[in-house]
N, C-alpha and C positions, 0 to 999 in steps of 0.2 A: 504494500500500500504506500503511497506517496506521501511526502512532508508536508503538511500544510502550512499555511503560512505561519499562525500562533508557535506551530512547532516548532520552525523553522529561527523564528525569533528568539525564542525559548535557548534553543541550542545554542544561538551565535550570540546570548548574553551571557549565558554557561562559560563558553570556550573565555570568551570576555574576561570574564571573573578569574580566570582561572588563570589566563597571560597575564592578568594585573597583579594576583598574589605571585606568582611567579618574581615578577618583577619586582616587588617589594620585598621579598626572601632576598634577591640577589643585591638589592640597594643598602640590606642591613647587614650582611655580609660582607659587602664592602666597606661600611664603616667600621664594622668592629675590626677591617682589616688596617685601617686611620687610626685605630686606637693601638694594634697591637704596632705599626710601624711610630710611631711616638712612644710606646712602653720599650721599645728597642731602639728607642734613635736612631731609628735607619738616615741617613744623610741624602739616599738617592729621591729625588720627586718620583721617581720611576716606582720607587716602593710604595705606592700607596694601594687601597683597598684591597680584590681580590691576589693582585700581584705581593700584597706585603703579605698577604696570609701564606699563599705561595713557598715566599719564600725563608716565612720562619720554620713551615713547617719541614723545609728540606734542611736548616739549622736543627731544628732542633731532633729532628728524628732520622738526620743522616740521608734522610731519603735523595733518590736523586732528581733531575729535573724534567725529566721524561716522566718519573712515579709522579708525581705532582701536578704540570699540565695534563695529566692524562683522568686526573679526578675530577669529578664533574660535582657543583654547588653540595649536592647534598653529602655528598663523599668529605670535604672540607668542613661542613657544619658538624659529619657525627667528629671528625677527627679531632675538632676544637672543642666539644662539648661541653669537657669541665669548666676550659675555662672562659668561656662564656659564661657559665653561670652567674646570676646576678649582674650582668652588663646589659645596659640598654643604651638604646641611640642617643646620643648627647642632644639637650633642646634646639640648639642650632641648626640640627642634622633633621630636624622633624620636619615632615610636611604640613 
């Protein structure tokens, strides 16, 4: 049976929803990647958000650089877990 249009609607506010939290996972990922490149004084501008996670995580767990680009958002969030705990986006960082 065919899509009708309500359905249709339905779905493509669905998928909507779903690209936007998407995207906001990856926008607070990246700051806590601004947080951990300031709790390391990384010096590079290059080290910020997903790249500062990046690349503490190959400090600090030896990993190499290939294991690490090869981890996709949710792979780096369980990796961080602990220490994320209790860190939220700084007020400034807020939408």
């Amino acid at each position: 049976m065919a899509e009708n249009r309500d359905e249709a609607r339905q779905r493509y506010q669905l998928e909507k929803k779903i690209y936007e939290t998407e995207a906001d996972q990856r926008y607070v990922l990246a700051r806590f990647g601004d947080h951990i490149a300031k709790r390391e004084d990384y010096r590079s501008s290059d080290l910020r958000g997903i790249y500062a996670l990046r690349f503490y995580l190959m400090q600090k767990h030896h990993w190499t650089p290939a294991m690490v680009l090869a981890m996709s958002d949710d792979h780096i969030r369980f990796a961080l877990i602990e220490e994320r705990e209790g860190w939220t986006v700084p007020p400034e960082a807020r939408p």
